[in-house]
C-alpha positions as CSV (number, residue, x, y, z in Angstrom):
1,X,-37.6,-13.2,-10.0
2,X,-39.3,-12.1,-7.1
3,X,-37.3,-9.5,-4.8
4,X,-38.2,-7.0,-1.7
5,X,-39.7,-3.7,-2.1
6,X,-37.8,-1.2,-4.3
7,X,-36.7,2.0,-2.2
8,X,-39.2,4.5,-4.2
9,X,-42.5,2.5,-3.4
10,X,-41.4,1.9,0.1
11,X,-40.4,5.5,0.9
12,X,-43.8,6.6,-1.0
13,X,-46.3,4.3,0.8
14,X,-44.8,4.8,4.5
15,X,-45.1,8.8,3.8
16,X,-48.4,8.2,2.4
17,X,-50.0,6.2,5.2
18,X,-49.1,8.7,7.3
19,X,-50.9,11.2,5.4
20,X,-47.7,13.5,4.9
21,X,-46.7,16.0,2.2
22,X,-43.4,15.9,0.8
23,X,-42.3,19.1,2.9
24,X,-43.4,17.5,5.9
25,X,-41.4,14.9,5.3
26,X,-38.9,16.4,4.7
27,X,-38.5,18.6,7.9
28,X,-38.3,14.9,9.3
29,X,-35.2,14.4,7.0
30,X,-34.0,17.4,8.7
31,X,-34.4,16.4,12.1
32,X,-32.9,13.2,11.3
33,X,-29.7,14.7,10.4
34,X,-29.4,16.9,13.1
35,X,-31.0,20.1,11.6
36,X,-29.1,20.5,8.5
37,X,-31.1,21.7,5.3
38,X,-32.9,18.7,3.2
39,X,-33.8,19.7,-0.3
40,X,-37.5,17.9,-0.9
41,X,-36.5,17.8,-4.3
42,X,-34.5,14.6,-3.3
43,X,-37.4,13.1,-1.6
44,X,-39.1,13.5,-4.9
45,X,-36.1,12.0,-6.5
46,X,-36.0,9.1,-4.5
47,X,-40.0,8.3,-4.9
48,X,-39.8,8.0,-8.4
49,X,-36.1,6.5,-8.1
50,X,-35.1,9.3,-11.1
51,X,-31.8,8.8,-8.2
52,X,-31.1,6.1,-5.9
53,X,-30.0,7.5,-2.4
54,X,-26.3,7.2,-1.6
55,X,-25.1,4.9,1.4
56,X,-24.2,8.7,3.4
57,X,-28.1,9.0,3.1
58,X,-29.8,5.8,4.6
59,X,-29.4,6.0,8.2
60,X,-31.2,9.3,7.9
61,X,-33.8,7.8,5.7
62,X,-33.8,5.1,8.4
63,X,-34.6,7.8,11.3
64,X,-37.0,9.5,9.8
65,X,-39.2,6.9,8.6
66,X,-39.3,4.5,11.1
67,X,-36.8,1.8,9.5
68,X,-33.6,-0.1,9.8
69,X,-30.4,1.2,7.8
70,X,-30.7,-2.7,6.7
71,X,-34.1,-2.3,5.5
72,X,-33.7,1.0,3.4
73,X,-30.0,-1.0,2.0
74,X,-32.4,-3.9,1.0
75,X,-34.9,-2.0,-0.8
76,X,-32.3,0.4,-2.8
77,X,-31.1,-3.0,-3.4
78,X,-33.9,-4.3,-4.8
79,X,-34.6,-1.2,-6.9
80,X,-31.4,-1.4,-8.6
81,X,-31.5,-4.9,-9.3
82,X,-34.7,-4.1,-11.0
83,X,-33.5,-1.4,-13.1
84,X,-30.7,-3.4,-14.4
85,X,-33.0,-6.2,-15.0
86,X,-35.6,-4.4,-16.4
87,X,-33.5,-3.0,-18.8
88,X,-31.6,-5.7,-20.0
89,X,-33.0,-9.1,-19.2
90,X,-37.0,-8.5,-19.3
91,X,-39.6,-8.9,-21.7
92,X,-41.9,-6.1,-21.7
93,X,-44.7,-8.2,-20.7
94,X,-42.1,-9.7,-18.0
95,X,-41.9,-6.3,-16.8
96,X,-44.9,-5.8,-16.2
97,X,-45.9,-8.8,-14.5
98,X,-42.7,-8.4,-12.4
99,X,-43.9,-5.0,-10.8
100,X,-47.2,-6.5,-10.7
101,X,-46.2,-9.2,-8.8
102,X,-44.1,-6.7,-6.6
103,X,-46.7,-4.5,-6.0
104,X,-49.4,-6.9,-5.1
105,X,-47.4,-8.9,-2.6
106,X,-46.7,-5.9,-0.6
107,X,-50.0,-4.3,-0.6
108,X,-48.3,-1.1,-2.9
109,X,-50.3,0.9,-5.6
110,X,-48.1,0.8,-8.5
111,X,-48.5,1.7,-12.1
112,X,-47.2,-1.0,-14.2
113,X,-44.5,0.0,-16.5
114,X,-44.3,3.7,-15.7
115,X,-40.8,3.4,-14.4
116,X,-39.5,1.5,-16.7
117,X,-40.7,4.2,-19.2
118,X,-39.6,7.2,-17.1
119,X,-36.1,5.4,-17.3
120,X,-36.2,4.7,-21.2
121,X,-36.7,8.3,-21.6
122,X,-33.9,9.5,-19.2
123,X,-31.6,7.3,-21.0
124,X,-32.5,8.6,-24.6
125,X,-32.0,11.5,-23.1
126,X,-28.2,11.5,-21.4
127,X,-27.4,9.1,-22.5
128,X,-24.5,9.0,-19.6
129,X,-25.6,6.7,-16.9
130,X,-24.7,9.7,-14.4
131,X,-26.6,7.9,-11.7
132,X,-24.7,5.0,-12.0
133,X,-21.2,6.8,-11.7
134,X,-22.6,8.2,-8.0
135,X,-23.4,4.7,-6.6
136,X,-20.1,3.3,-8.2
137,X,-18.3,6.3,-6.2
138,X,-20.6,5.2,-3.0
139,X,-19.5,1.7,-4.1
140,X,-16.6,1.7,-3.5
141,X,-15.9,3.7,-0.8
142,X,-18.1,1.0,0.8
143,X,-15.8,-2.1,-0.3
144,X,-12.7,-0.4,0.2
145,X,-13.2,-0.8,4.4
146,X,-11.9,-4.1,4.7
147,X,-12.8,-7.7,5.7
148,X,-14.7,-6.9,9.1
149,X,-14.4,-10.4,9.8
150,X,-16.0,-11.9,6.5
151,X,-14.3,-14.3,4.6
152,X,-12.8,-13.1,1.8
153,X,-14.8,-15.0,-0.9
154,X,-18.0,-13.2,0.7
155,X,-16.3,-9.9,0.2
156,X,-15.8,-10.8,-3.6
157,X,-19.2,-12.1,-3.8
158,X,-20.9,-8.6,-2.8
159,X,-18.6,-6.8,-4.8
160,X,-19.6,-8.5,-8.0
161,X,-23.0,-7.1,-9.1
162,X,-20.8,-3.3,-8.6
163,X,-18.0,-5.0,-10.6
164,X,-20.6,-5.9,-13.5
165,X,-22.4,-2.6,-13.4
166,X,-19.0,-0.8,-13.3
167,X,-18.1,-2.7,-16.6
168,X,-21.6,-1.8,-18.4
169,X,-20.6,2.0,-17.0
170,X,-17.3,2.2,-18.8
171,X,-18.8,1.2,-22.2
172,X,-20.8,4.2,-22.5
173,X,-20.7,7.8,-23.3
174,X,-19.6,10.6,-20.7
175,X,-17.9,13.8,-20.3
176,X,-14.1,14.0,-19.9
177,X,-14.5,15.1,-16.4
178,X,-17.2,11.7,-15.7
179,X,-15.2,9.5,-17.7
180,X,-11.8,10.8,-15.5
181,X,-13.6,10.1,-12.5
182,X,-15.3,7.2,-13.5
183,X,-12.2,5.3,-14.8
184,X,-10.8,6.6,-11.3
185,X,-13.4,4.3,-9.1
186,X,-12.3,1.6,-11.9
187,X,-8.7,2.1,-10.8
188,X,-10.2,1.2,-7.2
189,X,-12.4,-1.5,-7.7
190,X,-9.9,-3.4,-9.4
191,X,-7.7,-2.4,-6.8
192,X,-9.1,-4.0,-4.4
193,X,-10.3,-7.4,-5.8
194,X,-6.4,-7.7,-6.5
195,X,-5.9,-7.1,-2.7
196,X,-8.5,-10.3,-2.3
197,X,-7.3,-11.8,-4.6
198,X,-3.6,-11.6,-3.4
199,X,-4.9,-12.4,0.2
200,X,-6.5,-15.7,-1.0
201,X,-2.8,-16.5,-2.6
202,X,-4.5,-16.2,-6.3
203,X,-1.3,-14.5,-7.2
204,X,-1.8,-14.9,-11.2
205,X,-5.3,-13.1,-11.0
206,X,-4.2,-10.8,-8.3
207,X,-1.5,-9.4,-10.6
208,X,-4.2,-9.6,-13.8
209,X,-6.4,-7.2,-11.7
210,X,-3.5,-4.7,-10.5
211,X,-2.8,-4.6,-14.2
212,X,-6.2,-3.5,-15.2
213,X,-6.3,-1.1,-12.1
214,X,-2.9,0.7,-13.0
215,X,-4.1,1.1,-16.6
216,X,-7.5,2.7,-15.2
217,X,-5.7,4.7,-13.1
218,X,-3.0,6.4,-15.7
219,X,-6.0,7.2,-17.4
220,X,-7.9,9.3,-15.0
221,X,-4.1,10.8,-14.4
222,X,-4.4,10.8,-10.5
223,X,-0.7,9.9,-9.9
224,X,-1.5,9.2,-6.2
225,X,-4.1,6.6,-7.2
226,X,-1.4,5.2,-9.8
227,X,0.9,5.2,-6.7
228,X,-1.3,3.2,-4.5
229,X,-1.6,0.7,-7.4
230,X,1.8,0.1,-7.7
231,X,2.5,0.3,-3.9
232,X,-0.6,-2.3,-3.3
233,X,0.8,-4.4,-6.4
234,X,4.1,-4.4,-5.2
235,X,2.9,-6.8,-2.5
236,X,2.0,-9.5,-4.6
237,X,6.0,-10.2,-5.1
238,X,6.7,-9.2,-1.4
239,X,4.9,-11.3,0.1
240,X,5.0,-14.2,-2.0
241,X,8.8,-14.5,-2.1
242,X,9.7,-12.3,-4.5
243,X,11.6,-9.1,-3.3
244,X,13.3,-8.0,-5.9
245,X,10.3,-7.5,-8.2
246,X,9.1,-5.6,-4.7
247,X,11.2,-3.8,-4.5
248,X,11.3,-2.3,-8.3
249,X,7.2,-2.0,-8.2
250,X,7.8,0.0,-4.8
251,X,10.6,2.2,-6.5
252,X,8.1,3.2,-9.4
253,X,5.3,3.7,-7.2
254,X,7.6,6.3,-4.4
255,X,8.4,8.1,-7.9
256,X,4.1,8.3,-8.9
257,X,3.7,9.8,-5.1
258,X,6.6,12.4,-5.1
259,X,6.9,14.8,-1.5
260,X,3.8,14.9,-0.7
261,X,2.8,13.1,2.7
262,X,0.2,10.5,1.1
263,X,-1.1,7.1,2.1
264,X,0.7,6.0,-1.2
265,X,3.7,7.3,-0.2
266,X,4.0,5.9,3.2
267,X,2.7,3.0,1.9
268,X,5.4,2.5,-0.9
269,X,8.4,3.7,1.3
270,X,7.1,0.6,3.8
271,X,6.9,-2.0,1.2
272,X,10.4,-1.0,0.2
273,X,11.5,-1.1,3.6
274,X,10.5,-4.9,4.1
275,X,11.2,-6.1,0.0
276,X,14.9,-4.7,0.6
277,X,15.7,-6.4,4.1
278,X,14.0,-9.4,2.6
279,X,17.5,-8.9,0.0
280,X,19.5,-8.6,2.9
281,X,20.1,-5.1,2.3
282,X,19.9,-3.8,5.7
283,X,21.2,-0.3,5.1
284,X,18.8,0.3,2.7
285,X,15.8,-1.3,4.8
286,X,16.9,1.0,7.1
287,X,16.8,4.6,5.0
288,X,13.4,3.4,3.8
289,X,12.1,2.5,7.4
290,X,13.2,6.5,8.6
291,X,11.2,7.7,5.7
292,X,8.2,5.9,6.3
293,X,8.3,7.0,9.2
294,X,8.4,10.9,8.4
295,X,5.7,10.2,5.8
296,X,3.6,8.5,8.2
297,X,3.7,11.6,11.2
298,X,3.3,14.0,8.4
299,X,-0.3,12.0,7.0
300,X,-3.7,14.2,7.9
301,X,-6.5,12.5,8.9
302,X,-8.0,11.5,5.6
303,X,-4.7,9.5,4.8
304,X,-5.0,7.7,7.8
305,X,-8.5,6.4,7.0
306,X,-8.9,2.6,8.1
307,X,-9.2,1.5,5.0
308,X,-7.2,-0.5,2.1
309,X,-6.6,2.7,0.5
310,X,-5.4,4.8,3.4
311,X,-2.4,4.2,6.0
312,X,-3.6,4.5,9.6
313,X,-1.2,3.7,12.7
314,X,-2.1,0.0,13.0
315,X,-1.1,-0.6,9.4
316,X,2.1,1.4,9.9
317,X,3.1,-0.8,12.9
318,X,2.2,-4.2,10.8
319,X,4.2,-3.2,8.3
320,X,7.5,-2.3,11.0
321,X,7.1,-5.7,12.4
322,X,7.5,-7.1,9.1
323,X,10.5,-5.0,8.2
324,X,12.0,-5.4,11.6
325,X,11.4,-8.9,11.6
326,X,13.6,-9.5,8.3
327,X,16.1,-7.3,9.4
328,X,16.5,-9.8,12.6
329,X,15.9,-6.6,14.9
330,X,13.9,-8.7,17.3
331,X,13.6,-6.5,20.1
332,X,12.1,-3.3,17.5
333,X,9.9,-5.8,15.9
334,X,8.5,-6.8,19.1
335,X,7.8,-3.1,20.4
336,X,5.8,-2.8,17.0
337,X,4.0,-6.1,17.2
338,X,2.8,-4.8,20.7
339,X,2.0,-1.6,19.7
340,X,-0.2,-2.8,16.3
341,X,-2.0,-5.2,18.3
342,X,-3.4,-2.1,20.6
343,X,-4.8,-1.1,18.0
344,X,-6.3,-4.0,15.6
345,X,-9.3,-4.6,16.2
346,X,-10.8,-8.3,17.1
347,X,-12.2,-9.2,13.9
348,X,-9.0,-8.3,11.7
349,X,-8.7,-12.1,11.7
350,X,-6.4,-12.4,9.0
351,X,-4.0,-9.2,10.5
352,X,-3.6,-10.4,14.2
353,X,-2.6,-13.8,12.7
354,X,-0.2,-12.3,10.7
355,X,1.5,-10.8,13.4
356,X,1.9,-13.9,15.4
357,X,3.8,-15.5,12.6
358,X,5.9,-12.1,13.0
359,X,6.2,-12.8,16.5
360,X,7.3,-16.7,16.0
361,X,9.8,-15.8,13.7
362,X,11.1,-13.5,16.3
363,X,10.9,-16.2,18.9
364,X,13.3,-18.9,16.3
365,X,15.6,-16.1,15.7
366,X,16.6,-15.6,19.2
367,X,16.7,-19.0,19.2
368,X,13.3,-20.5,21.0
369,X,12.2,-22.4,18.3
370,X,9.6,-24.3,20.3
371,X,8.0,-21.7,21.2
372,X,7.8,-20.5,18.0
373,X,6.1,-23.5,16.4
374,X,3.8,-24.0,19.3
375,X,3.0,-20.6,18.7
376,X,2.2,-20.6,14.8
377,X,0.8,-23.9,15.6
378,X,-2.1,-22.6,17.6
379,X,-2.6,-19.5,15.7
380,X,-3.3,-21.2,12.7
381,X,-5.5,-23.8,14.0
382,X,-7.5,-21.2,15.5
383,X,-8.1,-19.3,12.1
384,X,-11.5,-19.9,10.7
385,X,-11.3,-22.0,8.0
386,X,-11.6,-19.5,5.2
387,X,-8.2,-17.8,6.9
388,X,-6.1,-20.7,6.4
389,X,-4.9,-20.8,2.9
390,X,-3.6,-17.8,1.0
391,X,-0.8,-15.7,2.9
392,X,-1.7,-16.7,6.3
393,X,-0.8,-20.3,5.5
394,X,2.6,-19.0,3.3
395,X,3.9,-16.8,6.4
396,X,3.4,-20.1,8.3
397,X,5.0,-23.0,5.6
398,X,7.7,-20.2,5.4
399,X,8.3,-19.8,9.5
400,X,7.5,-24.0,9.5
401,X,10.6,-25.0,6.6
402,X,13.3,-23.4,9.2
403,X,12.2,-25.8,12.1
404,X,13.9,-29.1,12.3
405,X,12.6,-31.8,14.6
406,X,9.6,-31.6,17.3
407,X,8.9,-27.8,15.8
408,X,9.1,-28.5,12.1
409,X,6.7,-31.7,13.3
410,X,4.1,-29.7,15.6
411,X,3.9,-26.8,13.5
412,X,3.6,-29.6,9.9
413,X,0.9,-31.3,11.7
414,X,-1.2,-27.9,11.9
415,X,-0.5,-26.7,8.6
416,X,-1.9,-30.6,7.5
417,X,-5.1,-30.2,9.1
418,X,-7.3,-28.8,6.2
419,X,-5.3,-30.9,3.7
């Protein structure tokens, strides 16, 4: 299998042809990241690829040797496919012919072999994969940033060589402190291919994967990660007509986060919120909706990351409309629909959509309900197909099996068009 450059002989040959030691290179490093110290020992590191630099290194890699962040990516890439493959799938003599190959097509000097020896030896060794457990870290606080407008199959699709290497990680040998942290990136991972999952309405393998991430989770015994499990998981049933089982997975995961002002917290307290006005309990909707709230203007900044682990404004105010919305409170629903539209951005495809169906159900409770299927109906035709199935296309079935006549037709004849 033929791939691009690996990051070593790349970073190698471009300091060589410009006749450079490894200190001069490295005072580049440091002007590429604004002054701060650069040990050359990591340059050295990264040559031999003894360690793969993290994602928090390649735009300075970038800088200071004259390439694109997607071209240093592309060749960490490549090294890493290498390693896995030339540990586990190639012949010695495969091996060799490989990084001949490699070498030859891009006009390298390489010495056949030698890395696969040096990592033979490193393995016998440690024995502990330690590299490994830093990219899975970088991993997956890469994946855990959302869609940004890809579909969500192509999202699971880059995910899955992490998800096999994270599974080959957990199978070996490590400290107690590596293993804790290890099976805490587990919890994550599996976190969020459950979100995907429960996005794409795969609510069976959603719920598999929420399993396997709150059993990673207890054991690294980070009760806030087990929180955010439960809270996430507690979603599945939320959002798929289920409340009451909502509402009990939200319960457990508010006891996981305690007082403290977390993500988890807020984001349990919300999810109980909407699962208990979807009962019809409105006065305890309510109590939950005044402690999100105090839980969300308590968060610090890290909590409020954009991400599907943390709980910034806009996800607040998605969450409000929903709660609002079931507890018939159009005119507070509304306020929040406006206000977590500000701040979505345009490629949260899925998110915007979701809101409109928020915003139609609003417009049939007040008792406009052509407005509210013309609505739905143009928002879903508008969706990409890879948008309209999973829980864009429940909200709208949902919103579509209240509307008798001209709306239950207009908005049926949209939901029909993929079928």
């Amino acid at each position: 299998m033929m791939s691009p450059q690996g990051i070593g002989t790349l970073l190698r040959e471009i300091r060589e042809r410009a006749g450079r030691t490894r200190q001069e290179q490295a005072l580049l490093m440091e002007e590429a990241q604004d002054g701060r110290f650069f040990d050359p020992d990591n340059l050295k590191r990264w040559e031999t690829e003894k360690r793969l630099p993290t994602p928090v290194w390649h735009e300075a890699i970038a800088r200071a040797y004259g390439l694109t962040v997607g071209d240093v990516r592309r060749a960490v890439i490549a090294a890493r496919q290498y390693r896995r493959q030339g540990k586990e799938e190639l012949s010695d003599v495969d091996r060799r012919r490989f990084m001949e190959t490699a070498a030859a097509a891009m006009g390298a000097t390489a010495l056949p072999g030698i890395a696969h020896a040096r990592e033979e030896i490193d393995v016998a060794l440690a024995g502990t994969g330690d590299g490994d457990l830093a990219y899975l870290e970088s991993a997956f606080e890469r994946h855990r940033g959302g869609y940004h407008g890809r579909a969500p199959e192509t999202v699971l699709a880059e995910m899955q060589p992490d998800l096999i290497l994270l599974r080959k990680a957990l199978g070996q040998p490590h400290t107690a402190r590596a293993r804790a942290e290890l099976v805490r990136t587990a919890a994550g991972m599996a976190g969020l291919v459950a979100i995907i999952q429960h996005d794409r309405d795969d609510q069976p393998d959603a719920i598999r994967w929420f399993t396997t991430a709150e059993k990673a989770a207890r054991e690294s015994g980070d009760r806030r990660v087990t929180a955010w499990v439960l809270a996430r998981h507690a979603m599945v049933p939320l959002n798929y007509g289920a409340p009451g089982a909502a509402a009990t997975l939200a319960a457990r995961a508010r006891r996981e986060a305690g007082r403290a002002p977390t993500a988890a917290a807020a984001l349990a307290a919300a999810v109980t919120a909407r699962a208990l006005a979807a009962l019809g309990d409105k006065a305890g909707a309510r109590a939950a909706v005044r402690d999100v709230r105090t839980v969300a203007e308590r968060l610090d900044d890290p909590e409020t990351a954009d991400s599907w682990i943390g709980y910034p404004l806009q996800k607040h105010f998605v969450h409000l409309s929903q709660a609002y919305t079931l507890l018939g409170d159009s005119s507070a629903a509304y306020a929040a629909q406006d206000d977590a539209r500000a701040l979505t951005s345009s490629h949260s495809v899925m998110t915007r959509a979701l809101l409109t169906m928020d915003t139609a159900a609003c417009l049939a409770a007040d008792g406009d309900p052509g407005a509210a299927a013309a609505m739905a109906a143009e928002s879903f035709a508008q969706l990409p197909p890879s948008y309209r199935s999973g829980l864009v296309r429940y909200r709208a079935t949902a919103l579509h099996r209240q509307f008798s006549g001209g709306p239950h037709g207009e908005l049926g004849q949209a939901l029909a068009m993929d079928k």
